[in-house]
Z-matrix of the N, CA and C atoms (Angstrom, degrees):
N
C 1 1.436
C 2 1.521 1 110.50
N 3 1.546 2 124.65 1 75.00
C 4 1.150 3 121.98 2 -146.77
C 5 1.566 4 82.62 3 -103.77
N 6 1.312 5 121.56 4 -36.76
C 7 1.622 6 130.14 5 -174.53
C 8 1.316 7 115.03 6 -106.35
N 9 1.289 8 129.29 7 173.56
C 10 1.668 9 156.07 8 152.90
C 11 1.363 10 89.07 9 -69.29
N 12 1.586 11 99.53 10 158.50
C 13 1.379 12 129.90 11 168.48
C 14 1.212 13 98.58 12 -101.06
N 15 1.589 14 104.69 13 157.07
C 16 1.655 15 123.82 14 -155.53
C 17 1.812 16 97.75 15 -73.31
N 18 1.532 17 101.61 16 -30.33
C 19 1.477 18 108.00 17 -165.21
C 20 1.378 19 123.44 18 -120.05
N 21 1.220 20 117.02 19 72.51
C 22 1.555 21 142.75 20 -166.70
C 23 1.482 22 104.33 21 -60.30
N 24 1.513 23 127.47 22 97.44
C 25 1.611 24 115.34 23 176.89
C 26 1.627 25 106.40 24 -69.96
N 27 1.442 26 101.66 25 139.58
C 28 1.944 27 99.59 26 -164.97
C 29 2.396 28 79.45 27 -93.39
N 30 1.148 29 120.70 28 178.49
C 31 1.155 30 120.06 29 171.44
C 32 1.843 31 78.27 30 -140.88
N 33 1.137 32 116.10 31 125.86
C 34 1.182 33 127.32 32 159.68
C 35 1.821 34 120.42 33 -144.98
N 36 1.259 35 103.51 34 14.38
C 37 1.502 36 109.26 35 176.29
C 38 1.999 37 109.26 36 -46.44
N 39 0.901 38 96.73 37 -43.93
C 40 1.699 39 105.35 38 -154.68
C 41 1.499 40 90.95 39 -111.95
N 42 0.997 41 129.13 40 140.83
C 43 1.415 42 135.71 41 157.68
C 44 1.961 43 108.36 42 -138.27
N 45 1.129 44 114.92 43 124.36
C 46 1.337 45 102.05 44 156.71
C 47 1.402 46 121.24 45 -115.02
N 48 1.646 47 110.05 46 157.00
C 49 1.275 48 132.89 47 -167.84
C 50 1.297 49 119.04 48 -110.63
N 51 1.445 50 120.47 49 89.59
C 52 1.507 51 129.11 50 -143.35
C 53 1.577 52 94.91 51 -78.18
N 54 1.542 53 105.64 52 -34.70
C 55 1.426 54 115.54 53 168.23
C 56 1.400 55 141.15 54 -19.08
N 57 1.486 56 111.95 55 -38.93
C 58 1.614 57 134.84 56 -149.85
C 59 1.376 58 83.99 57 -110.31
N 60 1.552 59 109.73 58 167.20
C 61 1.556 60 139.37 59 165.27
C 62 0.751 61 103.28 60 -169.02
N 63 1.806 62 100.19 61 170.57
C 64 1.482 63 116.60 62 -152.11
C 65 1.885 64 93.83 63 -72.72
N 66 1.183 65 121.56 64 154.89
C 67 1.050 66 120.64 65 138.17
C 68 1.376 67 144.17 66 -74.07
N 69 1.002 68 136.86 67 119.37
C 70 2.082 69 144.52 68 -179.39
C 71 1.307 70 105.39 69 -55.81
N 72 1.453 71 122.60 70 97.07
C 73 1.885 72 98.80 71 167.99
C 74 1.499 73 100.11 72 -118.62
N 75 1.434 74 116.93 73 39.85
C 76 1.226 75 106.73 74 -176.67
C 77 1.656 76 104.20 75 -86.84
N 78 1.815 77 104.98 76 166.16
C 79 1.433 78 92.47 77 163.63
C 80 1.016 79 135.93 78 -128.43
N 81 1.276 80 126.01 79 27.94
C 82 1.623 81 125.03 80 154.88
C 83 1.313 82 89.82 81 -147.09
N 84 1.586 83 92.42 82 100.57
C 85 1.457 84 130.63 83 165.94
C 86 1.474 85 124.94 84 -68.52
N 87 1.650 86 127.28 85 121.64
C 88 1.226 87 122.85 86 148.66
C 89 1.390 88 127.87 87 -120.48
N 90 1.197 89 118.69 88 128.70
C 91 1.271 90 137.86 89 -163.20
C 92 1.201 91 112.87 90 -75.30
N 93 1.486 92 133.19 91 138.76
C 94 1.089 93 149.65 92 158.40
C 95 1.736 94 130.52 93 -100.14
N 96 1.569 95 106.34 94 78.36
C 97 1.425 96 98.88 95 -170.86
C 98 1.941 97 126.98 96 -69.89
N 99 1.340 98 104.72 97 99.29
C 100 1.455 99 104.99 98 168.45
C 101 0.972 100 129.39 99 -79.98
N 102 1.602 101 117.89 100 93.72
C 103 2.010 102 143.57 101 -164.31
C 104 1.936 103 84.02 102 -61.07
N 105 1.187 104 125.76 103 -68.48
C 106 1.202 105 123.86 104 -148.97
C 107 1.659 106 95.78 105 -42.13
N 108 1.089 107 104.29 106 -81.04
C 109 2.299 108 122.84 107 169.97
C 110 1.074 109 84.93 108 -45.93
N 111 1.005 110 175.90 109 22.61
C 112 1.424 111 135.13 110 -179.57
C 113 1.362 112 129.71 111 32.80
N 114 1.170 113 123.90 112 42.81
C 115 1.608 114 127.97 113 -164.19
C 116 1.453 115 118.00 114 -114.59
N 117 1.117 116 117.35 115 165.28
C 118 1.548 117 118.69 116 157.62
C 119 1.629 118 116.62 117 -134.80
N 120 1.594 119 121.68 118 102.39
C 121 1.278 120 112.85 119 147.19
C 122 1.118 121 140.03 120 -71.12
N 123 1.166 122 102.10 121 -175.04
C 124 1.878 123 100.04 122 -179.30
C 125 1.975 124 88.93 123 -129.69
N 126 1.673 125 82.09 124 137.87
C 127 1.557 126 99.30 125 -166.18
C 128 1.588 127 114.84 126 -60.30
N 129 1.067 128 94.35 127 -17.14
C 130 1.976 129 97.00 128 -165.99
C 131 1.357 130 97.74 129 -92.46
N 132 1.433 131 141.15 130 -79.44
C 133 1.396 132 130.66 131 -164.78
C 134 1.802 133 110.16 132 -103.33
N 135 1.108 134 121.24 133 14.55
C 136 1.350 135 132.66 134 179.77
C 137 1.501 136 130.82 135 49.15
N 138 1.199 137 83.14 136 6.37
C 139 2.068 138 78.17 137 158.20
C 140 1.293 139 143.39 138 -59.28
N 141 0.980 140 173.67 139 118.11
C 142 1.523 141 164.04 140 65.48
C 143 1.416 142 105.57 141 79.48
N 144 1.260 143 90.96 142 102.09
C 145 1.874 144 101.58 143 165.38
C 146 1.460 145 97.34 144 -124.28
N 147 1.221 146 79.22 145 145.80
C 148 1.698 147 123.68 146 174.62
C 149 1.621 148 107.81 147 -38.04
N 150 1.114 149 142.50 148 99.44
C 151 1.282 150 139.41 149 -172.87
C 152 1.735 151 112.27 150 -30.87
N 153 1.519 152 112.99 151 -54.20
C 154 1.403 153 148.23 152 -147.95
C 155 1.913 154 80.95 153 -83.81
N 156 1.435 155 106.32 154 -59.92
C 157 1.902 156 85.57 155 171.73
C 158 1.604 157 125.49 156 -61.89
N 159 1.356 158 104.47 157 -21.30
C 160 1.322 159 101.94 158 -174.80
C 161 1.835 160 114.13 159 -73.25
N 162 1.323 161 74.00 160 -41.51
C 163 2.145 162 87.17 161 175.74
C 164 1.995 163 91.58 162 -59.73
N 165 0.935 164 130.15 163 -90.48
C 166 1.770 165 130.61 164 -172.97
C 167 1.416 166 96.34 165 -24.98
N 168 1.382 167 116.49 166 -60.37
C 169 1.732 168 96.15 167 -154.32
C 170 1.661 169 112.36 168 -65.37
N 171 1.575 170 115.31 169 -36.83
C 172 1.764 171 108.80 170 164.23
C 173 1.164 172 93.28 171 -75.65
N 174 0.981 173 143.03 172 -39.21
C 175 2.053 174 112.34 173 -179.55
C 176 1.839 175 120.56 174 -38.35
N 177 1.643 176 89.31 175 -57.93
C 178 1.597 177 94.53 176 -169.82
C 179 1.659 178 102.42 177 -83.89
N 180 1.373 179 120.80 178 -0.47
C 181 1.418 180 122.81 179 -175.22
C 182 1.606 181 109.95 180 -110.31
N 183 1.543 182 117.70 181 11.44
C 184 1.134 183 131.99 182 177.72
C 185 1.500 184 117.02 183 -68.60
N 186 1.389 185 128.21 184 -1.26
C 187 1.232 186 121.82 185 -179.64
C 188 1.926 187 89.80 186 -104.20
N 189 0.877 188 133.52 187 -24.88
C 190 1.680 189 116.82 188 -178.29
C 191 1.502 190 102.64 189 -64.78
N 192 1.350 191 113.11 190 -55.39
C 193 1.457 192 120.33 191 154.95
C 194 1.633 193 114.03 192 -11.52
N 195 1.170 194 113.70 193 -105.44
C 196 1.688 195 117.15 194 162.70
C 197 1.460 196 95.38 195 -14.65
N 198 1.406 197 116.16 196 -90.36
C 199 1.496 198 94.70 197 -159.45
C 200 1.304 199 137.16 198 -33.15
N 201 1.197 200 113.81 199 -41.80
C 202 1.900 201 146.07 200 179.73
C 203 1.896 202 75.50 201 -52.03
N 204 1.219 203 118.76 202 -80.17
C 205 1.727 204 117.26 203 -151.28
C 206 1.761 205 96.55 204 -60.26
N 207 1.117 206 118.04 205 -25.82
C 208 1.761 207 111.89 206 -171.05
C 209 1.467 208 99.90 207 -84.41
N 210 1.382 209 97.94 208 -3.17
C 211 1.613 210 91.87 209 -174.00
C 212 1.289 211 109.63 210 -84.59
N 213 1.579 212 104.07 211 -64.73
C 214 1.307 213 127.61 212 177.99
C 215 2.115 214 103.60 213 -44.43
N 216 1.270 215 115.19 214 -34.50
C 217 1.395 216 107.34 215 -165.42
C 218 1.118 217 92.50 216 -79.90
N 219 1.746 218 139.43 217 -27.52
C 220 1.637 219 123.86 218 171.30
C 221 1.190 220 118.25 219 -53.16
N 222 1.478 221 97.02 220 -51.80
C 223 1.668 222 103.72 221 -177.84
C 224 1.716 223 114.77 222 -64.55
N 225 1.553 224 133.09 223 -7.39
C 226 1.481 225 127.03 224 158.54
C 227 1.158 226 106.69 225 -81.61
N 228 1.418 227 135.52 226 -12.72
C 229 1.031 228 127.89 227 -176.17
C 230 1.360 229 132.73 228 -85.40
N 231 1.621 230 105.68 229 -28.98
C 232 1.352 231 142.86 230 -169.15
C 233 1.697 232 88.57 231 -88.55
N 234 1.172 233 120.91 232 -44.13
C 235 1.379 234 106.55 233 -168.02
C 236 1.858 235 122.24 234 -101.14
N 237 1.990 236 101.64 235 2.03
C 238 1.399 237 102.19 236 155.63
C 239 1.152 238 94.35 237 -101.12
N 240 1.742 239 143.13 238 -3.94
C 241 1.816 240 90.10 239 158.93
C 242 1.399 241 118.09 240 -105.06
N 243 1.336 242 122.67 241 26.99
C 244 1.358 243 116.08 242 145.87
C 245 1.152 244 133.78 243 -70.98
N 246 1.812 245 101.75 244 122.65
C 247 1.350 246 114.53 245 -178.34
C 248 1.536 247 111.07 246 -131.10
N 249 1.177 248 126.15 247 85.63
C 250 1.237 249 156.68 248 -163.29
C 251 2.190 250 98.12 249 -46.65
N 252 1.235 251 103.41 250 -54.24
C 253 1.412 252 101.73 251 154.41
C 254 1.806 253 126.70 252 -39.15
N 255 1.282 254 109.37 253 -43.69
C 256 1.331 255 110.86 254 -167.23
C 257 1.397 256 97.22 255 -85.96
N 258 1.422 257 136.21 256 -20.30
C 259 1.497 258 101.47 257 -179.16
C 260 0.997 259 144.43 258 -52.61
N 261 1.675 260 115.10 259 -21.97
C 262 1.072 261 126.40 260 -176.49
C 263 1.231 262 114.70 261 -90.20
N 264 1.366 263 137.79 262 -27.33
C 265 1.333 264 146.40 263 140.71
C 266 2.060 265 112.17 264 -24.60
N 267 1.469 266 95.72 265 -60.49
C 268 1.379 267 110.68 266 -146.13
C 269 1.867 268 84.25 267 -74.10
N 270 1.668 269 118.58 268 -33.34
C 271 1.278 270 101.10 269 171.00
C 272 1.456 271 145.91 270 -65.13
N 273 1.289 272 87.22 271 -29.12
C 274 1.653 273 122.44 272 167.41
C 275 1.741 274 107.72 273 -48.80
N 276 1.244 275 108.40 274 -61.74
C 277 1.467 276 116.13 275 -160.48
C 278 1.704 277 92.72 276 -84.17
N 279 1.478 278 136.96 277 -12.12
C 280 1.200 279 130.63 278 138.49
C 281 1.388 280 123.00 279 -11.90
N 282 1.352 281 88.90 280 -72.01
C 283 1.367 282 107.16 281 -154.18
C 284 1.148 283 107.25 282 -87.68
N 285 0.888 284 135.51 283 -39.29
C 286 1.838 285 159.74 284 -156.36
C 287 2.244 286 93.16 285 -82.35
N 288 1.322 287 108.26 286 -29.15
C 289 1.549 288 100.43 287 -179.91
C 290 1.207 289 116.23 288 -63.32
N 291 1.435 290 103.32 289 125.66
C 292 2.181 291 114.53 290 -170.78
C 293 1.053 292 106.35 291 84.33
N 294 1.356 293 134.60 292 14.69
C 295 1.579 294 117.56 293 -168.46
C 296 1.396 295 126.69 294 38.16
N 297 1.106 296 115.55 295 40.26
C 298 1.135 297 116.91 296 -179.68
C 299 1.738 298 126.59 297 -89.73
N 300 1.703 299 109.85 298 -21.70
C 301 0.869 300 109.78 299 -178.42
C 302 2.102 301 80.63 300 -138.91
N 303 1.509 302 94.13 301 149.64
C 304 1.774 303 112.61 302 164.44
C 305 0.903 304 80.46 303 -123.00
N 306 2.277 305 80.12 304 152.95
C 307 1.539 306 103.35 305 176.68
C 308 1.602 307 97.22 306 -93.48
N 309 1.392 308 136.82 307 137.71
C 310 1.482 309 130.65 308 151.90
C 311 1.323 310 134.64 309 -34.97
N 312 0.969 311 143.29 310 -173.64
C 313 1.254 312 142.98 311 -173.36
C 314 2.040 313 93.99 312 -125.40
N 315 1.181 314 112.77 313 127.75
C 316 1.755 315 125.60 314 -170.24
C 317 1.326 316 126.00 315 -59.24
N 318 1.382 317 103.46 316 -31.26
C 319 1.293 318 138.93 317 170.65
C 320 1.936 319 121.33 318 -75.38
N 321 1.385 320 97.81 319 -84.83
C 322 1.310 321 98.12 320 176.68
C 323 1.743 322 123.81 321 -84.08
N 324 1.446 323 99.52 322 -15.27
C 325 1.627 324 107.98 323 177.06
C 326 1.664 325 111.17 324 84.13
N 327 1.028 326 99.35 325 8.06
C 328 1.885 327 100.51 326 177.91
C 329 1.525 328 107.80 327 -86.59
N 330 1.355 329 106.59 328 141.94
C 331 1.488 330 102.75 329 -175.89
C 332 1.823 331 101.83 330 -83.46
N 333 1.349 332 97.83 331 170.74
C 334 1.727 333 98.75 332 -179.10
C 335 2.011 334 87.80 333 -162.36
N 336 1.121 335 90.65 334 161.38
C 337 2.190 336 115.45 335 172.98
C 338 1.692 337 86.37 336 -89.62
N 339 1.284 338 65.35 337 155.81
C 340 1.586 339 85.71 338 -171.68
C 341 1.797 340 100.81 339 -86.05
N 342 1.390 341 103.28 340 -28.36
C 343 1.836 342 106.95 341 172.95
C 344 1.747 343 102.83 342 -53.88
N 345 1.042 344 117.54 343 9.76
C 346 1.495 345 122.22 344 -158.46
C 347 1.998 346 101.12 345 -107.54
N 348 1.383 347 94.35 346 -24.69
C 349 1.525 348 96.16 347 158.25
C 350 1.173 349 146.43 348 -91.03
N 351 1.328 350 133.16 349 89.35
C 352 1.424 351 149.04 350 -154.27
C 353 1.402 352 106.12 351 -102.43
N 354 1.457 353 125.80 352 -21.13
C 355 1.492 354 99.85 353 -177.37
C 356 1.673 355 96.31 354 -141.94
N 357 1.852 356 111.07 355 154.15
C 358 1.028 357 107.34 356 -177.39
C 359 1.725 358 113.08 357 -117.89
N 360 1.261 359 115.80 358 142.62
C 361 2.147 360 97.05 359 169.60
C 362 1.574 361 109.20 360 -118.96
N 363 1.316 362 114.82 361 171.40
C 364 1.281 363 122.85 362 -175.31
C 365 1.530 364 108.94 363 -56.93
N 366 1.050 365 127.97 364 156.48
C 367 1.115 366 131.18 365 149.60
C 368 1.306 367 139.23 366 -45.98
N 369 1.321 368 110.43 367 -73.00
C 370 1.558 369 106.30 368 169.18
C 371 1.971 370 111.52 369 -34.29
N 372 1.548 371 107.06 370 -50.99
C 373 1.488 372 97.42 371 -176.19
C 374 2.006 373 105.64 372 -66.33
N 375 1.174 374 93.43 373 -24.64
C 376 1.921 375 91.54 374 -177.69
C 377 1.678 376 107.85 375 -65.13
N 378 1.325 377 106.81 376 -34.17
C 379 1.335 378 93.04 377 168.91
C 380 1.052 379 128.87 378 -104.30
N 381 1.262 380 124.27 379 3.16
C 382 2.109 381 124.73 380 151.73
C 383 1.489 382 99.35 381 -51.19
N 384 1.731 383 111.83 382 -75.90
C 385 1.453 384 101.20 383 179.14
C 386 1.446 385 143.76 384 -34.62
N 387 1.740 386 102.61 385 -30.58
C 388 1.634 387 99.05 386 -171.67
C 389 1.630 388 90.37 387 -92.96
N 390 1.043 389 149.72 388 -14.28
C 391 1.092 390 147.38 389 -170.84
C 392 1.453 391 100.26 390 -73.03
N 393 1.229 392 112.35 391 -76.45
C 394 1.712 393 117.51 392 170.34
C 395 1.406 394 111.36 393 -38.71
N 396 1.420 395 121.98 394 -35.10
C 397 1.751 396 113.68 395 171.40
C 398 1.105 397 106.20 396 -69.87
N 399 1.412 398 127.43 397 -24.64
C 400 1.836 399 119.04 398 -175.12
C 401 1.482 400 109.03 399 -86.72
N 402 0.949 401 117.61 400 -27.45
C 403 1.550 402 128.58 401 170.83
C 404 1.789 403 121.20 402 -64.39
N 405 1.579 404 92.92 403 -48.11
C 406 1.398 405 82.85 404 177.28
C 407 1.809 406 124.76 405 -99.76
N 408 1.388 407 98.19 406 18.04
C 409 1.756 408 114.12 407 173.98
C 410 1.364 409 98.04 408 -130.09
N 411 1.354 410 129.65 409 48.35
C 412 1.267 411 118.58 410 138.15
C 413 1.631 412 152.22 411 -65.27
């Protein structure tokens, strides 16, 4: 095999172009930074964006951001001052502002001031008693 043959078959059907990537046309983009590559995808269809777009688009998209954190800080706020105890308090004193309305008493239905409560008992015993009052005024 000292030579080539006169008639060299070329195979050029297929060529790939390692060059190209997908393009991103999504539109609300989240990025996936790959430190190892140095890369940036985009979370939804995984193409390769441009680092330098990824920095601009949270740059100029930095105020939804803020919002997201002002959001989230209402919602810690809303949920340390919930105190699931006080609602019923906090409705009470609703209603009870100006004296305008007393609450009754559950039992006999007579109204009373609330300055009218001087002593308090445990619970567990508060509800043996009202239980036995519902039992025996049926």
């Amino acid at each position: 095999m000292d030579h080539l043959p006169d008639s060299i078959i070329g195979i050029d059907q297929l060529r790939v172009n390692r060059g190209l990537e997908k393009i991103c046309k999504c539109k609300q983009r989240k990025f996936i930074v790959d430190a190892k590559n140095r890369r940036v995808n985009c979370g939804s269809c995984g193409a390769v964006v441009d680092p330098y777009d990824a920095m601009y688009e949270m740059a100029t998209k930095g105020e939804r951001f803020q919002e997201q954190v002002q959001s989230l800080l209402d919602q810690r706020k809303q949920i340390m001052d919930y105190k699931p105890w006080l609602v019923v308090i906090k409705k009470l004193e609703k209603k009870y502002r100006g004296k305008k309305m007393l609450p009754c008493c559950p039992r006999c239905t007579e109204p009373f001031y609330l300055e009218e409560l001087t002593s308090w008992t445990g619970k567990p015993f508060a509800d043996a008693r009202i239980q036995k009052w519902k039992e025996e005024h049926k």
